[in-house]
N, C-alpha and C positions, 0 to 999 in steps of 0.2 A: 595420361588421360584424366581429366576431370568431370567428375562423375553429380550429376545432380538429381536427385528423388525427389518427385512432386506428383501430387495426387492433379485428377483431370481436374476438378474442381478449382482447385487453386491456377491452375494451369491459363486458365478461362477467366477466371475471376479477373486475374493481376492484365491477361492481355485486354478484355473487354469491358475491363472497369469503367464506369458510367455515370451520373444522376448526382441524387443529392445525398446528404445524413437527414436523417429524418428520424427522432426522437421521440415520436409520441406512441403513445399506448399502444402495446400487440397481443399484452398477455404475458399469464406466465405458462402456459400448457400449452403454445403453438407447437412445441416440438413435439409431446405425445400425441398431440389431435394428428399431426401432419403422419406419422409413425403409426398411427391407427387408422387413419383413409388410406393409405400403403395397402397396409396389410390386408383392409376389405378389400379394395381395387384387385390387387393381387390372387386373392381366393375366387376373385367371379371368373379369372381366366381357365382359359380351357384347357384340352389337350395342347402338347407342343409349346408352351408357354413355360418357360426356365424364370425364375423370379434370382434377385441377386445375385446377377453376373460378374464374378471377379473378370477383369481384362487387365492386361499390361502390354508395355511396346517399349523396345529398345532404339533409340533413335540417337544414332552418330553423326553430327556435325560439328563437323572440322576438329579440335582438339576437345567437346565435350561430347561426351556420351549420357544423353537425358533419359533416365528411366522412368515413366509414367505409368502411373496405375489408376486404376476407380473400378467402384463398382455399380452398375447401370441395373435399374429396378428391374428390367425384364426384359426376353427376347424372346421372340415368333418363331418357332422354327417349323416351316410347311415344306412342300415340296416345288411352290412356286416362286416362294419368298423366303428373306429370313428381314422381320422386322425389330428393330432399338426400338426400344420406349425409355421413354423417362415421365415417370408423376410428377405433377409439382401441385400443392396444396397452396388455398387463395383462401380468404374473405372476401374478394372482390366482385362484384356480381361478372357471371362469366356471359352475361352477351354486351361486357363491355370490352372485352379479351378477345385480341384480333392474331390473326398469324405473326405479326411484325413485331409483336410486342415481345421483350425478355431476349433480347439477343444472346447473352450471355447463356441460357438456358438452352436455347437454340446449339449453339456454339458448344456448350457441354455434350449434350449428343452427340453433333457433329463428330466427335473428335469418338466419343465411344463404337459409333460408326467403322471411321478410318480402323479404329484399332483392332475390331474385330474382323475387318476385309485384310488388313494386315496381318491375321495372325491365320486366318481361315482361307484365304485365296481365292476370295471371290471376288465376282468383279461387279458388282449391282447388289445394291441394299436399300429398303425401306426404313425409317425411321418417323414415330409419333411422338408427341407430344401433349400431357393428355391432364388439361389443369380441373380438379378436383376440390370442390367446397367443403372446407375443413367443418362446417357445419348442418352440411346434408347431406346427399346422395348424389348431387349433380354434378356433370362431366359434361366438356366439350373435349375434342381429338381435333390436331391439325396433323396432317400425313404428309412428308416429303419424298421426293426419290430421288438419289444419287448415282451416281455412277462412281470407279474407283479413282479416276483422272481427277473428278471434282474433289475428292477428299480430300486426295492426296496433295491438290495443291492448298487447299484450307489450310489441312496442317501442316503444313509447311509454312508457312506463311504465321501461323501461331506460335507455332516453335520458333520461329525467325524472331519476332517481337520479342516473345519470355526471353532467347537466349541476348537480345541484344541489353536487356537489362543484367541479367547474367554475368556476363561478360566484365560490366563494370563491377559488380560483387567481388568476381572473382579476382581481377585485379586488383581490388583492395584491398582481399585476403592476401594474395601474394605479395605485395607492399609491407603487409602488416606483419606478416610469417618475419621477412625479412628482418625489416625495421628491429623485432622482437628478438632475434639471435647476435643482433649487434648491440641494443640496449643496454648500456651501464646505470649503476644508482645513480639517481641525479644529481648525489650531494659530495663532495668530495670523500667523506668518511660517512659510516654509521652512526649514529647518537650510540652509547651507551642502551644493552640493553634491545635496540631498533634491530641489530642483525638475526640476534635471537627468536623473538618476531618473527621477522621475516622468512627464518632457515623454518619456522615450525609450521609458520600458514601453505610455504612452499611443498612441505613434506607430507601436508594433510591432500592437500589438493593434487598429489600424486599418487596417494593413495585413496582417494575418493572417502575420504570420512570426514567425520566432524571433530570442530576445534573450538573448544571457550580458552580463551585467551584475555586474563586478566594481566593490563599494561600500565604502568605508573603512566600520569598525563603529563604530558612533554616529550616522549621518546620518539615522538613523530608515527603514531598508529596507523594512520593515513597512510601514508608512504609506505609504511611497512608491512600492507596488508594490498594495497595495491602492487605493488610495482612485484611480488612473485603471482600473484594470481596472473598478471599480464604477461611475465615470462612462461607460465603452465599453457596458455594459448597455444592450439594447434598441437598441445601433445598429450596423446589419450584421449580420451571423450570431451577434454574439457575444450569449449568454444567460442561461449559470452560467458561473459562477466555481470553479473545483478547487487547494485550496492545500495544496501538498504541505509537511510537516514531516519533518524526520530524526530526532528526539528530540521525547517526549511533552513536555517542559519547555517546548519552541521555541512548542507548542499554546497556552498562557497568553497567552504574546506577542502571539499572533492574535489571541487572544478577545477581548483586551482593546483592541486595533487596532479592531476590529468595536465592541465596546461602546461605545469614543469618537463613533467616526460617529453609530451610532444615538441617541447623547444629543447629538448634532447635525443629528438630525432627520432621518438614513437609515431608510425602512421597506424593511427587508429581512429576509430569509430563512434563514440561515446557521444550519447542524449541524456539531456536532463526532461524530466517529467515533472510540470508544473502542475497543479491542481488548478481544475476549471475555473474555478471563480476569480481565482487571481492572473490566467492567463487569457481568458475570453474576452474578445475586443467588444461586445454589445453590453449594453447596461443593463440587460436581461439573460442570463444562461437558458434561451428558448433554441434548442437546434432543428430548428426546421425553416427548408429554404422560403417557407413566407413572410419570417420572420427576422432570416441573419441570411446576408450577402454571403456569408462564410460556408454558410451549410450549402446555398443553393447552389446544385453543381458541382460541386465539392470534388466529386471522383470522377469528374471529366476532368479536373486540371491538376488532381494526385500526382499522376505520374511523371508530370514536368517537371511538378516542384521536387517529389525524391530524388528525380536525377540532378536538379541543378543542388539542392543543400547538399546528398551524399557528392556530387564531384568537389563540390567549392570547401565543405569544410570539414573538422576534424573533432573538435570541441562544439556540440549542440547545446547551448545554455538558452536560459528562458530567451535572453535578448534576440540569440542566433535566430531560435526559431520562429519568434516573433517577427523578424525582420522578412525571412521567407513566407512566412504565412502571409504578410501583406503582398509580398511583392503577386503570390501567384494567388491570389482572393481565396484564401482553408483557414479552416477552422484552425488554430494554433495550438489546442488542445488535443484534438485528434489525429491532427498533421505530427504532435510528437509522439503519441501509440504509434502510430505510420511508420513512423522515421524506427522506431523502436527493434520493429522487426527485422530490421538493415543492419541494425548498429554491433558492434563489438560488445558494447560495454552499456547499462543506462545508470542513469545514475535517480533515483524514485524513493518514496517513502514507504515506509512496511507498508502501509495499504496493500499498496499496488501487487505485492508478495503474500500475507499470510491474510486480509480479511474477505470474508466470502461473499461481500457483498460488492465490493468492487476492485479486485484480485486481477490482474492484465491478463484474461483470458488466452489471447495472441501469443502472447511471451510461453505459455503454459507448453507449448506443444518442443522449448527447448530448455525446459526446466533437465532434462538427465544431461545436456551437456553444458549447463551453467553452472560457474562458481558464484556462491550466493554470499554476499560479503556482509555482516549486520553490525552496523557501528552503536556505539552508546547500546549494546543487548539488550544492558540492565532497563531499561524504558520498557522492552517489548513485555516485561513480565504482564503489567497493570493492561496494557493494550491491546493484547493479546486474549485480555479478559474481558475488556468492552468488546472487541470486534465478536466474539459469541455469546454474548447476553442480546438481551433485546426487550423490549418493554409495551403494554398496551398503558394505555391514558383513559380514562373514560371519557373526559372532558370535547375529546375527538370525537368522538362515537355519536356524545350527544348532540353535540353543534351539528354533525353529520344527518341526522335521523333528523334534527327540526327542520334542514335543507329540505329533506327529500319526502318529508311527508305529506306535501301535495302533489310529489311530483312525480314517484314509484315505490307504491306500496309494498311491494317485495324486500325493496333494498330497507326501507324506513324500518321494517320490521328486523329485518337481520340484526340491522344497528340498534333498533329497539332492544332488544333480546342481549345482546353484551352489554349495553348500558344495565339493562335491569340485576344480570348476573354479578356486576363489578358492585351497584348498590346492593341490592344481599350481600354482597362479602363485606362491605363497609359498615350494613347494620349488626353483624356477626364480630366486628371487631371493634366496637364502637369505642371500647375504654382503652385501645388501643393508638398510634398513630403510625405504626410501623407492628407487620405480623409477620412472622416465617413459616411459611408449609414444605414439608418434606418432600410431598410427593409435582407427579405433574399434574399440571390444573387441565385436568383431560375435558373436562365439561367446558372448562373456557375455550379448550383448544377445537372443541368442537365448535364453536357458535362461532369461533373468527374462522375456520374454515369454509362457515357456511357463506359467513358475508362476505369472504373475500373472493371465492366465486360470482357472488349476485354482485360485486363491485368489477369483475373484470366484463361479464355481460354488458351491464352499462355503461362503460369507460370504450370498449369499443363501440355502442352505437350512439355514445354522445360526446362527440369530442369537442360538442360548442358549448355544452349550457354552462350556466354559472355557475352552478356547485360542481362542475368537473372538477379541480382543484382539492377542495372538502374531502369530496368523496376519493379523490386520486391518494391523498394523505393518508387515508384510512388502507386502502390496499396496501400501500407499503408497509404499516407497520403493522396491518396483518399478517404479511406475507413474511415481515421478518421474526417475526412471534412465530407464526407455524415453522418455518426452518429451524428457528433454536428448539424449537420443543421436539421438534427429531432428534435431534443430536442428545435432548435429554437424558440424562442417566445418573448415578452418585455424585456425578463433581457439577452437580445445579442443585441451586436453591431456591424456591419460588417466594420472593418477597415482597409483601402488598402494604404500600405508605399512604396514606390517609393524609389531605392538605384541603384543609376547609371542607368543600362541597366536593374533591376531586377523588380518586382513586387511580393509583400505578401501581400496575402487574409486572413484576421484572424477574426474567427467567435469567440468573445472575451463574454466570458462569466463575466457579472456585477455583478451579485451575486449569487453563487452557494446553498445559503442555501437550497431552495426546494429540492436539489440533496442528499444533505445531510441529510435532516431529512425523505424522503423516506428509509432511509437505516438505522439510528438511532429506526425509530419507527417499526422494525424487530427484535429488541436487548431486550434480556432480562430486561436490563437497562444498558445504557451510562454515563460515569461520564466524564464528559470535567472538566480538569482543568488545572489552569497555574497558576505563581505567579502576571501575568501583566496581567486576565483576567478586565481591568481599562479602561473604564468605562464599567462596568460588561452590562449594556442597548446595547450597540456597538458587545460584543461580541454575546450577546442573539439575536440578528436582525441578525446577520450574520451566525451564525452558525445554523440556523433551530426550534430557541425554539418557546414555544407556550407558554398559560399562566399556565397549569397544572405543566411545570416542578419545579423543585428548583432551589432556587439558593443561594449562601452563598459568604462571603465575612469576611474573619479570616483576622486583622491587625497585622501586625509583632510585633510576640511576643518580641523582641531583645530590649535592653535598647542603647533608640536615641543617648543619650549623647557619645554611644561607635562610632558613625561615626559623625564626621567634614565633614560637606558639604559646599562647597565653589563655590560662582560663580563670575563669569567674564562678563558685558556688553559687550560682542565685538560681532559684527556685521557678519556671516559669508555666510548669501546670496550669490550666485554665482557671482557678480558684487563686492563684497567686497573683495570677497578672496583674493586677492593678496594681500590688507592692513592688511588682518587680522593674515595674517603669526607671523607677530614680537611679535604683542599681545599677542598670541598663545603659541609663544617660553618662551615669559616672563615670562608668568603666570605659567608654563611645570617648568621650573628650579624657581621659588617663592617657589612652592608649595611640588615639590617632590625631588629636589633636595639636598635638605637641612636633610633628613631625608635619612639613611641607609633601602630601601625595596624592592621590586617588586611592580612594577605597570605595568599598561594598560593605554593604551590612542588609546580611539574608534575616527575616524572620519566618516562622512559620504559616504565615496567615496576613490576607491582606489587612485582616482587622486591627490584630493583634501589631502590625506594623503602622497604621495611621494613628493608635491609641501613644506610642512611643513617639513618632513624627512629631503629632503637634507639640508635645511637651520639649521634646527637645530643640523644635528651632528657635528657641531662646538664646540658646546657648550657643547656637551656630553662628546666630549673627552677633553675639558679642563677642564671639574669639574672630569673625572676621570669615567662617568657612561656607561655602557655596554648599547648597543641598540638591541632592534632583530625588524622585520617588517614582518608583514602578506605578501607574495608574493600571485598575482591573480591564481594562478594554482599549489596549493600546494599538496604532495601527501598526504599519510596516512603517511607517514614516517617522512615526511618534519613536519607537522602537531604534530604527536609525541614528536620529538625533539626540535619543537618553548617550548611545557610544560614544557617538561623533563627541563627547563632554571627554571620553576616556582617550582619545584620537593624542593628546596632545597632553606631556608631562607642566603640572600646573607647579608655580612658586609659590603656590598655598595649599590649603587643605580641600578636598572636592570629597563629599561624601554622600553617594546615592545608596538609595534604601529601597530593597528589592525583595522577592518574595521566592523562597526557599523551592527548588521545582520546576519553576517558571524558566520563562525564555534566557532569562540572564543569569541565570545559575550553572548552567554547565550549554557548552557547543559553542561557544563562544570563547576566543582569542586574546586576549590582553595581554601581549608580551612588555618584556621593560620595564619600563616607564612607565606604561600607561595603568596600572596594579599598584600601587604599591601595600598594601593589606586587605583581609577580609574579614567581616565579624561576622560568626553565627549565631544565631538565637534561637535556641530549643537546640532538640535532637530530632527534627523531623518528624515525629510518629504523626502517620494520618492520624484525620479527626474520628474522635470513637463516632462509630458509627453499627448501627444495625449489622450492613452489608460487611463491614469490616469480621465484627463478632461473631457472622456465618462461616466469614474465612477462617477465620482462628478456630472454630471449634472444628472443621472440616480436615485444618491438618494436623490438630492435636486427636481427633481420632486417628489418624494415619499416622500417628509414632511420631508426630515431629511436635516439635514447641510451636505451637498452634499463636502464642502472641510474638512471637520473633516471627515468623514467618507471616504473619498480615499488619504488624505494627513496625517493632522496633527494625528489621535488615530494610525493608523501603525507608525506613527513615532515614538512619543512619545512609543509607547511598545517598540521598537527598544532601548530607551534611556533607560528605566526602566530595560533592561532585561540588557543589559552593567550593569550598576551599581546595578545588582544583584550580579554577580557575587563577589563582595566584602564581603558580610555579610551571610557565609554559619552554621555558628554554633554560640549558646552563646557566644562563648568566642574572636570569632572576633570582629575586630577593623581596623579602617583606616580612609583615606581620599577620597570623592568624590569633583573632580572639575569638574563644569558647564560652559562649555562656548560658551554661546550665550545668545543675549541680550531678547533675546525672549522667555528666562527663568523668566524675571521679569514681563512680561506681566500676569496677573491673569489668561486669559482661558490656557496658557501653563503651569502655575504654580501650578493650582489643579490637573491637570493631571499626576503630580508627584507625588510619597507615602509619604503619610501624615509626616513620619520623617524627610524626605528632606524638605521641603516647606521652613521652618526660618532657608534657607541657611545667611551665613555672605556674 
């Protein structure tokens, strides 16, 4: 018997799903207000009046058995009647609100109806309907009457639909079940090192804990982190699969992991999640149907297109779902959240998993049966740390306030009032440009609390004028101001920067790991891994572990003797650089010159790398050698075409110059050929910065080396992950040059992989 649980709600939703997506302003307190006219509504009834009715129904057709539950606001119990109600809360003016209107609302009742004539044995029930102004007193009631034949053929007929969807699910799952107990690796052997991996990610995710797994880069992590989590399917709790990436580049790597298996006989389910801007077909990200063909409608032609993409395919990549989004007129963005909830497997960026502001809400409710896979870890430390900071601008406030000062003296004032707040703090710090306060800025948090209420006022009753926009900006980064400063506590910093006429309030989050393993310890099991997880302690403190989890450390399986590591004593602190150019250049044509390849040369900085550029394409074009340069704002295309240089082994020297970090420093592939050295310059350390020097004093009060821990371990992984990209298979080979002298120093020197160390 297969058995399926779903609440009435959903039940109703998925059969009478309808209309359009429509994006524009609701608020952020529609759920309290709608929760608080409940509760009044509630309290005015009388005698015989039951408020939150738990109901359930066990419903066998044919080989499934649907358990259905919900809980329905209230019932009538008299001696003549027994009457359903459901509230449902509007802004809408309600004698615009006809009986016909909200079928699905309808349809919810209905079904709470059948459920209680099914469980009580009766044969005739009233049901209301009783929609409620989330910002008055007002009510209208629509009353129906049923009999037991009419319900019962309703739901039936409900049930019929959800289970014919069903039905295809469940055959995918039994496909997949399958597919999954006959599955072999897809490579004829292990890599060195790969099985290891693999026996440990399988071993965590049967024991539902977590796993940092530090992997030399080449062992194939991908594969070896996929293919047991896929075997774990269907046994124990574990169900989907969630694989985080840090960079869209890293998403390939998946896809293509995924594609192997399945052309090795995996039937499964996997979506890739594109970020709106780069997958929405309009030249505007406006979703509302008077605006995008895609929105208008949208969930009157859902349910087509889930059945036609889940029957046809297997592999959802941007292209896949792009291709369906046309065919059935959806949003291609939302059509993949959609598809999401189907799927086996998705494959998404941390966002979508650990930030709170746009976190896949949908996915949430199967976060205890996911295994949550996070590739490149080492990224999530810094990211981790923007996703709970957040910032006010004055600069906003004021533009805002000049908006609206002939047009609502309320709002004008609100923004008055933080503009004026943020200037006292700026004449308070005048000999300053950057200031640190310990505590929380409770008087600020009060004055953007105030405005961002008198912004959600006006935001719903103006959703035409010209400062909607202005003023929409200002709500947001109120609204994400007031959430971080809840969470505030010792690991925030309030830091206020001073730029010309401006002023930034930034509640700068020091360490996000508590954020992090609230969310972790909901996961079926978590496997963190990177190849630079170095020093494996660094990343464990940071990323949320405790002492029950695991943790492993695989040294590169690869024979040392096939990379020449070389370094350079030169001096490249910000006060040397300008001496350090020629050294730089020498060392640049010594080393790579001389040899026919493709190389990389990482610097720390875009500046610090155009200040070396120019001086050295002198020299480029007199030995004959092709240059390319990382530009600061490259597209996807632009990005493309720098590789596409690396696509093909050159008979001369090819040397691009890229920035230490960045997209082309680590997630990226260059087997062979297409690599033949890497040069580094510097040792990574962020730029000293204010924010930085908060970090560092925050975790030298807390016993650890407070400048390793916000300087030198981000660097150094910054260096490790550059001169990863050289050695992606056995049969690579090359040259890595080091230069900085602060590679000879011992605490920088073990911070490098143990093969590099007896550089020449």
């Amino acid at each position: 018997m297969n058995t399926i649980l779903v609440s009435v709600r959903k039940l109703v939703e998925f059969v009478m799903m309808n209309g359009s997506i429509d994006s524009r302003f609701v608020g952020s307190n529609v759920l309290q207000e709608g929760t608080k006219t409940h509760q009044r509504i509630q309290k005015l009834r009388g005698e015989g009046y039951e408020k939150e009715v738990y109901l359930s129904l066990k419903k066998q057709v044919e080989s499934f058995l649907l358990l259905i539950e919900g809980r329905c606001d209230g019932i009538y119990h008299t001696e003549e009647r027994i009457t359903i109600e459901e509230i449902k809360t509007t802004k809408r003016e309600l004698n615009t609100i006809t009986e016909l209107d909200y079928p699905a609302y309808w349809a919810q009742l209905k079904m709470y109806a059948f459920m209680y004539m099914e469980e009580n044995e009766i044969s005739e029930i009233d049901i209301q309907m009783v929609y409620a102004r989330r910002d008055n007193e007002d009510t209208v009631t629509f009353r129906r009457h049923y009999n037991k034949k009419q319900l019962t053929i309703f739901a039936d007929e409900v049930i019929y639909e959800y289970l014919l969807f069903q039905k295809i699910l469940w055959g995918f799952r039994k496909e997949r079940d399958q597919s999954i107990g006959e599955l072999v690796f897809p490579f004829d052997s292990f890599r060195k090192g790969q099985r290891d991996l693999s026996k440990a990610v399988y071993k965590t995710i049967q024991e539902q804990k977590v796993l940092f797994a530090k992997a030399a880069t080449g062992i194939g992590k991908t594969m070896a982190t996929i293919f047991p989590a896929v075997k774990s399917l269907g046994k124990g709790k574990s169900q989907k699969i969630m694989y985080l990436t840090a960079k869209n580049v890293t998403k390939t790597v998946v896809e293509d992991a995924w594609k192997r298996l399945t052309e090795k006989g995996l039937c499964m389910k996997v979506v890739s999640i594109t970020a709106k801007e780069k997958i929405c077909f309009q030249e505007e990200t406006l979703c509302q149907k008077e605006f995008c063909p895609f929105a208008d409608g949208y969930y009157d032609r859902l349910k087509e297109g889930l059945t036609d993409v889940l029957r046809n395919e297997s592999l959802m990549t941007q292209s896949v779902v792009e291709r369906y989004a046309k065919k059935h007129q959806l949003c291609p963005f939302e059509f993949s959240l959609d598809i999401a909830l189907y799927t086996d497997a998705v494959i998404c960026d941390y966002n979508y998993f650990f930030d709170p502001k746009v976190r896949l809400q949908r996915w949430s409710e199967f976060h205890e049966e996911s295994i949550v896979l996070i590739d490149e870890a080492h990224n999530l430390v810094d990211r981790s740390r923007d996703m709970h900071s957040a910032c006010i601008t004055k600069s906003i406030f004021l533009q805002a306030s000049r908006e609206m000062k002939n047009i609502n003296n309320d709002l004008y004032l609100q923004f008055k009032k933080i503009n004026d707040k943020l200037l006292s703090w700026k004449k308070e710090i005048i000999n300053n440009n950057q200031y640190v306060f310990e505590e929380k800025p409770t008087f600020l948090l009060d004055a953007v609390n105030e405005a961002v209420k008198a912004c959600e006022q006006w935001l719903l009753t103006n959703p035409s004028q010209m400062s909607y926009q202005d003023v929409l900006t200002c709500y947001f980064e109120g609204q994400d101001f007031l959430r971080i400063g809840k969470e505030y506590d010792a690991r925030y910093k309030t830091v206020v920067t001073l730029f010309k006429n401006d002023v930034n309030v930034k509640l700068v989050c020091l360490d996000a790991s508590l954020s992090i393993k609230r969310l972790t310890d909901k996961t079926a099991a978590t496997i963190f891994f990177s190849a630079t997880l170095h020093p494996l302690g660094y990343f464990q403190r940071m990323l949320g572990s405790d002492q029950e989890d695991y943790h492993l450390s695989i040294p590169s399986p690869f024979d040392s003797d096939k990379v020449k590591v070389y370094a350079q004593p030169i001096s490249t602190i910000y006060k040397d650089r300008g001496k350090s150019i020629n050294p730089i250049i020498q060392s640049i044509v010594k080393t790579f010159h001389t040899k026919p390849g493709n190389y990389l040369i990482f610097f720390p900085s875009y500046e610090y790398m155009d200040m070396v550029y120019e001086e050295y394409v002198p020299y480029a074009i007199s030995d004959g050698v092709t240059t390319i340069k990382q530009d600061r704002l490259m597209s996807e295309e632009e990005r493309i075409s720098f590789l596409e240089l690396y696509s093909i082994p050159l008979n001369k020297v090819l040397i691009g110059f890229a920035v230490l970090g960045g997209v082309f420093s680590e997630g990226i592939d260059l087997k062979g050929e297409r690599l033949t050295g890497v040069g580094i310059v510097g040792v990574g350390l962020p730029q000293l910065s204010l924010e930085r020097n908060v970090i560092k004093e925050y975790f030298h009060t807390s016993g650890h080396n407070g400048f390793d821990f916000a300087y030198v371990y981000p660097g150094m992984n910054k260096v490790q992950q550059a001169g990863g990209r050289l050695i992606r298979t056995e049969e690579d080979e090359g040259i890595i040059l080091l230069m900085d002298k602060r590679f000879f120093q011992e605490s920088y020197r073990t911070l490098l992989p143990p093969e590099w160390r007896n550089f020449q």
